[in-house]
C-alpha positions as CSV (number, residue, x, y, z in Angstrom):
1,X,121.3,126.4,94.5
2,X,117.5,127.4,95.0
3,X,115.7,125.4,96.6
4,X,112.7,123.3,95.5
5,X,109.3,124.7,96.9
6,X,106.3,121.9,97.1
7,X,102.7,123.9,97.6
8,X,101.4,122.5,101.3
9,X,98.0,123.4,100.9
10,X,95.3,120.6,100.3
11,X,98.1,118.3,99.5
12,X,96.9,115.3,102.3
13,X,99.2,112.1,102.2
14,X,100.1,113.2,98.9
15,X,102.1,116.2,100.2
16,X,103.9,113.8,102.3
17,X,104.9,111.3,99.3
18,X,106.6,114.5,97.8
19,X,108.3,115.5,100.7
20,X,109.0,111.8,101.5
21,X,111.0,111.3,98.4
22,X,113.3,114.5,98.5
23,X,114.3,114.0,101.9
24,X,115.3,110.1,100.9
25,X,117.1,111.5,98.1
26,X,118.5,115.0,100.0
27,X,117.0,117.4,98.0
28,X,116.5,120.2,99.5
29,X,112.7,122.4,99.3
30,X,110.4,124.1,101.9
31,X,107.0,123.9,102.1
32,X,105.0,126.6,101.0
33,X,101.7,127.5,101.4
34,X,99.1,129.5,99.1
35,X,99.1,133.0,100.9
36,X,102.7,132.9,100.6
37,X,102.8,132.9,97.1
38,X,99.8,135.2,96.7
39,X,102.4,137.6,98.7
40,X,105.0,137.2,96.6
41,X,107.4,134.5,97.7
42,X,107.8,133.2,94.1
43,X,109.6,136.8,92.9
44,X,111.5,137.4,95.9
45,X,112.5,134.1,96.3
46,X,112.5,132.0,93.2
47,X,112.5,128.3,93.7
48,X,114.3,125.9,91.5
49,X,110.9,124.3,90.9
50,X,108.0,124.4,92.4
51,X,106.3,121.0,92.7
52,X,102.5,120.8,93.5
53,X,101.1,117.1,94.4
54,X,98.3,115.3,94.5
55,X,95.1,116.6,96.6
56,X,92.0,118.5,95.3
57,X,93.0,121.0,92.7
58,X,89.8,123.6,93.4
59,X,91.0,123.5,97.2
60,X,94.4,124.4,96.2
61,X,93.1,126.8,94.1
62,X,90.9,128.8,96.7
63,X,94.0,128.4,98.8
64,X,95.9,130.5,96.3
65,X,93.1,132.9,95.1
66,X,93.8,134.9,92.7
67,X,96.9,136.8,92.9
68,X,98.4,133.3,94.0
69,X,97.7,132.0,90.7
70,X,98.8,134.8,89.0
71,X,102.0,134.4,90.7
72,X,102.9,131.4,89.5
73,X,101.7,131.8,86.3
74,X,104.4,134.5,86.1
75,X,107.1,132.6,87.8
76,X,106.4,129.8,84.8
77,X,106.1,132.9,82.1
78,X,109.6,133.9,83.6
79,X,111.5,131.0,83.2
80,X,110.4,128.7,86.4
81,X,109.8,125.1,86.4
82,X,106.1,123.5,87.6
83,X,105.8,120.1,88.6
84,X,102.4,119.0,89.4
85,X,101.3,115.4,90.2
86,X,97.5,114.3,89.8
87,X,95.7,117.0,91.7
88,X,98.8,119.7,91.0
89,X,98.2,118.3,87.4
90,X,94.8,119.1,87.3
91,X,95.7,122.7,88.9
92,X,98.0,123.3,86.1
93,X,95.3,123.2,83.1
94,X,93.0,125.2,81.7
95,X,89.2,125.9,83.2
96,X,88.0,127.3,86.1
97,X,90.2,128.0,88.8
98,X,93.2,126.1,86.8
99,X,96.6,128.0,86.3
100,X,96.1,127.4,82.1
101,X,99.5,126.6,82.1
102,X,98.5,124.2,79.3
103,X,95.3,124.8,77.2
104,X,94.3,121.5,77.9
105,X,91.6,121.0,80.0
106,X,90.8,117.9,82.5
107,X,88.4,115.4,80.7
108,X,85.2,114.3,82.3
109,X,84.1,111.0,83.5
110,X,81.3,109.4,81.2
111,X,81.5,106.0,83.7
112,X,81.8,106.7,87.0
113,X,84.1,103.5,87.2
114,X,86.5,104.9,85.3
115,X,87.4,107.1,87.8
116,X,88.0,104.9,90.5
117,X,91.1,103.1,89.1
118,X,94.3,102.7,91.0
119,X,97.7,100.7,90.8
120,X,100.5,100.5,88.8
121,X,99.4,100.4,84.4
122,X,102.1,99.7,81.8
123,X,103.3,103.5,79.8
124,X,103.9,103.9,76.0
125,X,107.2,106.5,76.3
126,X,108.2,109.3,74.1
127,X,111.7,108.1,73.7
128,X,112.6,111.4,71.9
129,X,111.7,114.0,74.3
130,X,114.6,114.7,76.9
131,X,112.2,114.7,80.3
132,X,112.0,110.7,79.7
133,X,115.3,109.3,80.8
134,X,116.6,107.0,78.3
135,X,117.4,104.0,81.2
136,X,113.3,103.5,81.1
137,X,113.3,102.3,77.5
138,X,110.1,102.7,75.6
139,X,107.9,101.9,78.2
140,X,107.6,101.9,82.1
141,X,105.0,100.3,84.8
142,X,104.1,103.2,86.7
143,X,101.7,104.3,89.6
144,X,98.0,106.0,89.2
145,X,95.9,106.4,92.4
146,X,92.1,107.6,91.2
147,X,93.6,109.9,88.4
148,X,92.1,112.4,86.2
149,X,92.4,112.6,82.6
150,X,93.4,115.0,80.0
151,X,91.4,116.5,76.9
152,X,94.0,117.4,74.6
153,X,93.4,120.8,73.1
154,X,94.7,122.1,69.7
155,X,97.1,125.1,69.1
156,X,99.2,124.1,71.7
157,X,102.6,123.4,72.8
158,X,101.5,120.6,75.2
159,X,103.0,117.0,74.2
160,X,102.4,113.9,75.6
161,X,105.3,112.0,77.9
162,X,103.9,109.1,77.9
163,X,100.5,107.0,77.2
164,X,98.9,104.5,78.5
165,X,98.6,100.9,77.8
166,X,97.5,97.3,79.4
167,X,97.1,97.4,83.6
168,X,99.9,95.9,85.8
169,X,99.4,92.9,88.0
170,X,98.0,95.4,91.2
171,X,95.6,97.0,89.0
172,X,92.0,97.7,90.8
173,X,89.1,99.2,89.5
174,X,87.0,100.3,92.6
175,X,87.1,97.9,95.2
176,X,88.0,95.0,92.3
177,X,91.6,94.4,92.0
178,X,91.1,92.7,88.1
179,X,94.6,91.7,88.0
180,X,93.8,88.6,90.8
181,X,90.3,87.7,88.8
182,X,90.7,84.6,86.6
183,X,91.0,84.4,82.8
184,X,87.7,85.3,81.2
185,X,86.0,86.2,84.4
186,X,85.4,89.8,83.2
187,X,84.6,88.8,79.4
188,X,82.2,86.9,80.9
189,X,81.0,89.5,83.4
190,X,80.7,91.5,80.3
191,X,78.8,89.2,78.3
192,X,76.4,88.6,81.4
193,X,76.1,92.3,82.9
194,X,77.2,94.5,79.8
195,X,80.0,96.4,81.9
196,X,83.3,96.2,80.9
197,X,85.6,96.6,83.9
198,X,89.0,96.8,81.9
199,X,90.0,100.4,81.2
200,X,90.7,100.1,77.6
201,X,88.7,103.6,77.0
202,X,92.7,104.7,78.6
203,X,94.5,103.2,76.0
204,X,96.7,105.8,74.1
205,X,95.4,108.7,75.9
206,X,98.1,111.1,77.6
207,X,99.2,110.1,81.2
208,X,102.1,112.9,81.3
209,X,102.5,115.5,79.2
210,X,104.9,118.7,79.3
211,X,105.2,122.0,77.3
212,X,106.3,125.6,77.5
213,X,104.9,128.8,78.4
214,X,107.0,131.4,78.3
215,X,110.2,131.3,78.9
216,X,109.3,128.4,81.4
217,X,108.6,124.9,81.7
218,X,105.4,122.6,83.1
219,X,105.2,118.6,83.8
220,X,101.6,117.7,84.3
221,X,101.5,113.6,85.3
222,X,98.9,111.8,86.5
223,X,101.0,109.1,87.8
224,X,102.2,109.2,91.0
225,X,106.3,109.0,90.1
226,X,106.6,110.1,93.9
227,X,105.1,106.4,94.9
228,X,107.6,104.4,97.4
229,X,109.0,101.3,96.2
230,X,108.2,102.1,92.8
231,X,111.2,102.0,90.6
232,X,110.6,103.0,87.4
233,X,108.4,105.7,88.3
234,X,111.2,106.4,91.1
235,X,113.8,106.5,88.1
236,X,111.9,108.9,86.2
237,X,111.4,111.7,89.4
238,X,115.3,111.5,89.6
239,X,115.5,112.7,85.8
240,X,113.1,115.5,86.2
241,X,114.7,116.6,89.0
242,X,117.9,116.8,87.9
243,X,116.5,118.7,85.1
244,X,114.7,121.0,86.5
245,X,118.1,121.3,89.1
246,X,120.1,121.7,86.3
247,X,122.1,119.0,88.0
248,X,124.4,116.1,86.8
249,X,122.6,113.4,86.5
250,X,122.8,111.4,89.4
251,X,122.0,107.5,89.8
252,X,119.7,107.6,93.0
253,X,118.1,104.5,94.2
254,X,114.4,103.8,94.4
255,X,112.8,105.3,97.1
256,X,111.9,103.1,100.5
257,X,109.1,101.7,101.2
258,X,107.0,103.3,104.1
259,X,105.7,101.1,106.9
260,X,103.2,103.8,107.8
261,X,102.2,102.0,111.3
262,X,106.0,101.5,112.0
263,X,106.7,105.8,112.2
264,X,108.6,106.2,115.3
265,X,107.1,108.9,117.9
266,X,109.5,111.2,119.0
267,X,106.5,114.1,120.4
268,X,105.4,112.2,123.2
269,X,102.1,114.5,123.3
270,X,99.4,112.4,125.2
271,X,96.9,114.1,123.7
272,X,98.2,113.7,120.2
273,X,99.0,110.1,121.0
274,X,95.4,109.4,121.8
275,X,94.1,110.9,118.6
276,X,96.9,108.6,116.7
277,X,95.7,105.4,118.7
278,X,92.1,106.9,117.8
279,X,93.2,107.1,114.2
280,X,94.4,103.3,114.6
281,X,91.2,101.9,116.5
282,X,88.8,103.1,113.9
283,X,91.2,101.7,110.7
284,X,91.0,98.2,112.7
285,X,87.0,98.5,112.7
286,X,87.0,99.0,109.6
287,X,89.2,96.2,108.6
288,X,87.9,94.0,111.6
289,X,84.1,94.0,109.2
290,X,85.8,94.1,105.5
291,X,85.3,97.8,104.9
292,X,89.0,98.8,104.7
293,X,92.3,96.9,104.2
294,X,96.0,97.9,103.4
295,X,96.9,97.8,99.8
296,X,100.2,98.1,100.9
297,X,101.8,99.4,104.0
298,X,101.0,103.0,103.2
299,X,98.0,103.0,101.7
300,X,94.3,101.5,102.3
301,X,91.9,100.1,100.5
302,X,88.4,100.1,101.0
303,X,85.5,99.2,99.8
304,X,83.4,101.3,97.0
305,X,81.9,104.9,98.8
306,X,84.1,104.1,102.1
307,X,86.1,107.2,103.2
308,X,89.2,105.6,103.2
309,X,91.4,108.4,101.6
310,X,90.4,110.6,104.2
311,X,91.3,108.4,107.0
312,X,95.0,107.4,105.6
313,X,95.4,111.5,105.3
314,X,94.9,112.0,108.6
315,X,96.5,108.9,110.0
316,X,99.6,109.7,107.8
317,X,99.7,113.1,108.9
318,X,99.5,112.1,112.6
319,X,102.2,109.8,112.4
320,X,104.2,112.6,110.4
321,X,103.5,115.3,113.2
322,X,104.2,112.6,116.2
323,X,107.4,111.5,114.4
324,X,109.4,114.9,115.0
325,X,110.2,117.3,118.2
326,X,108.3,120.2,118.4
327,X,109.7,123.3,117.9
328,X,108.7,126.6,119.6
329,X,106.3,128.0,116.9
330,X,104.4,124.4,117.0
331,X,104.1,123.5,120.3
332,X,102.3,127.0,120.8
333,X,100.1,126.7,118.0
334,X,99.6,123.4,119.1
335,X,99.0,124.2,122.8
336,X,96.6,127.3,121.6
337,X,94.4,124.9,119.4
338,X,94.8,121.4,121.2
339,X,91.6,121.6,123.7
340,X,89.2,122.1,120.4
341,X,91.1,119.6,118.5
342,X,90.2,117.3,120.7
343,X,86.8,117.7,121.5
344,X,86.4,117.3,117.8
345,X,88.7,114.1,117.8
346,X,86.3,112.5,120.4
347,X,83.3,113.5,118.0
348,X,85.3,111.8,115.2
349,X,86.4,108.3,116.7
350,X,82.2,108.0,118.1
351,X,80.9,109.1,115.2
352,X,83.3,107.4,112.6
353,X,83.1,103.9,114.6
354,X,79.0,104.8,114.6
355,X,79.2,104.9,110.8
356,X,81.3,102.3,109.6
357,X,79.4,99.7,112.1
358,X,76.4,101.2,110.2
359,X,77.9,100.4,106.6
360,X,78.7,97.4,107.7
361,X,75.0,96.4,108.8
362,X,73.6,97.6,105.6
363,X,76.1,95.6,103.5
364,X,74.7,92.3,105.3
365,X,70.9,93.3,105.2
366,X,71.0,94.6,101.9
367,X,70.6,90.9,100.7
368,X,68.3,89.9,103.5
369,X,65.7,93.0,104.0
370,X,66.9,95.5,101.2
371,X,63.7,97.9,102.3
372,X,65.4,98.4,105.9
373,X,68.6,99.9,104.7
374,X,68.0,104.3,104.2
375,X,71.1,104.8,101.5
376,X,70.2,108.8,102.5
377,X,70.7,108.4,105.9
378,X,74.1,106.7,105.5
379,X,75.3,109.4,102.9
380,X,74.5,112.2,105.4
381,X,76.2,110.4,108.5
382,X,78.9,110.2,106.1
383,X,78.9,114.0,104.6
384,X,78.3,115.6,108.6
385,X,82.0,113.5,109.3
386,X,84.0,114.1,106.2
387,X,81.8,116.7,103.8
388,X,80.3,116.1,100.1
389,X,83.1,114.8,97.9
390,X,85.5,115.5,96.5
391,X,86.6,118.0,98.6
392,X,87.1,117.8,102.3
393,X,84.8,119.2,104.8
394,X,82.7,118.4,108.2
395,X,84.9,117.3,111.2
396,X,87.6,115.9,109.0
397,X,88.4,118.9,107.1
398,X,88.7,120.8,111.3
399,X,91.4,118.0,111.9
400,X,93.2,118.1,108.9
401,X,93.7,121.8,109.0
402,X,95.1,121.4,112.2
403,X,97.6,118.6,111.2
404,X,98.7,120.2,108.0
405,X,99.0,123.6,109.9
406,X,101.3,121.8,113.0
407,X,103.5,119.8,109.5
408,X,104.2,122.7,108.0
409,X,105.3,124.6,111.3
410,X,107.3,121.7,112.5
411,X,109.1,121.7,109.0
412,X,109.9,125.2,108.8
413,X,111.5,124.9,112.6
414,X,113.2,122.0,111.2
């Protein structure tokens, strides 16, 4: 049997959920990246499914170009299956730089709340369609972290999965987790501010949807089904897959949790180990002055226009790379890029501690002496570290390259 390819590139912490789950579940895939495909890996070597997660869909885009995307477009016109979560969701619509795998397009933001919402929110199934496993019922609690949405387009074979409904208990909207407020708090907030925190502009609108192009096959979810610990969303990845495997059906359990901080280190790399204890130092800062927190024990929180998501990617992908031996490809690449790496890392921990100490002081003098606090000067400091969002750039976007880069070298060896 084939094996299962998951696109590398721009993939972050989400890349590593993906790979996560199919090595707790021993499925076997390789990670792939862009130029790869753009040089034909996808017609020599056709996957069983190729499975593109979470991350910035433009960067994985550029990473493809375009005879990468009009690879996979063929491998799908040919009979392959595409499986993209959030990010490889977006990738897989229409609009620039998409794959228009589905003629829908990705729907824009009218309130930039809306886009900030994460945790688990309750899912209206489509019972009748074969992709949702009938052990879920007619409805499942399932993962979102920040999501997209979909604008549903007509003439198309796209159908929705599944829809959403009412928030879950872990729900947060920004920095706000509105499951812990109490009972009329956000009428009242409402009534008071006119903002309405609950996301009930989601309600029936598509969360996953599938269709045909082709002779082949997309899945395009905005939920997270990858998410540890998760089990219905857990359940429903095992269906797909053994669909798209062609497999039995199998009974797998839920995936593990991840106790992120708990990765054993097997590369005993000093200098690696000191950007990981960097890594470490900065997220306690952070926490130590109630900028981040962990949601759970793979993922932070923080607080609204913190780059939080940035630093779990690169924390994540430093315990990743320190949790496995080096083979000989790595440990030269590594060796070759290590010196500049870590000049840059030094940059980092200064400069990051420097701004988040600096976040910190504005958030107290902001209600004491609101005419000291420069909100330019803070969104530079922050763009020269980790680039404009969404995408990532400035010294982050040097060490992530590196890490991703040294990942997917240490896998291939694997």
């Amino acid at each position: 049997m084939s094996s299962i390819y998951i696109l590398w590139d721009d993939s972050h912490i989400w890349g590593l959920l993906v790979q996560r789950a199919l090595e707790a579940w021993e499925i076997d895939y390789k990670l792939v990246r862009g130029h790869q495909i753009a040089q034909g890996l996808l017609t020599r070597k056709p996957p069983a499914a190729l499975i593109v997660p979470g991350g910035w869909a433009r960067g994985k885009a550029q990473h493809l170009g375009g005879p990468g995307i009009l690879a996979i477009q063929r491998y799908v016109q040919e009979g392959g299956d595409y499986l993209g979560f959030c990010g490889g969701a977006g990738l897989g619509l229409s609009g620039a730089g998409g794959l228009g795998l589905s003629n829908w397009q990705r729907k824009g933001f009218e309130n930039r709340l809306h886009h900030f919402l994460s945790g688990h929110i309750n899912i209206k199934l489509d019972q009748t369609n074969p992709l949702v496993p009938d052990s879920l019922g007619d409805k499942a609690l399932l993962p979102v972290w920040w999501p997209g949405q979909f604008s549903p387009q007509e003439s198309d074979s796209t159908t929705a999965l599944g829809r959403y409904r009412k928030p879950g208990p872990d729900f947060w909207v920004a920095d706000l987790c509105i499951g812990s407020l109490p009972e009329d708090t956000l009428s009242d907030w409402e009534n008071m501010y006119g903002i309405n925190l609950l996301p009930d502009f989601l309600h029936d609108r598509p969360a996953l949807v599938s269709g045909k192009t082709g002779k082949g096959r997309f899945i395009l979810s905005y939920p997270h089904l990858e998410t540890p610990a998760s089990p219905q969303a857990n359940t429903w990845l095992s269906h797909i897959l053994d669909q798209m495997l062609d497999a039995k059906p199998q009974v797998r359990s839920p995936l593990p949790a991840w106790e992120l901080a708990d990765t054993p280190i097997k590369w005993n790399d000093p200098d690696l180990l000191s950007a990981r204890e960097s890594l470490e130092r900065i997220i306690a800062t952070g926490q130590g002055h109630f900028l981040l927190f962990w949601r759970n024990p793979w993922l932070l929180g923080w607080r609204r226009g913190i780059p939080g998501a940035a630093l779990n990617s690169l924390y994540a992908l430093l315990c990743k790379v320190t949790s496995q031996n080096p083979g000989g490809e790595s440990m030269q690449m590594w060796l070759s890029c290590k010196d500049e790496f870590m000049k840059y890392m030094k940059i980092f921990d200064k400069g990051v501690t420097g701004y988040l100490l600096a976040e910190r002081f504005a958030m107290t003098m902001r209600s004491l002496e609101p005419d000291t606090i420069f909100p330019r000067g803070l969104q530079e400091q922050r763009n020269g570290l980790f680039g404009p969002p969404p995408g990532a750039g400035g010294i982050y976007a040097k060490l992530l390259s590196v890490l991703e880069d040294l990942a997917w070298l240490m896998h291939k060896e694997s």
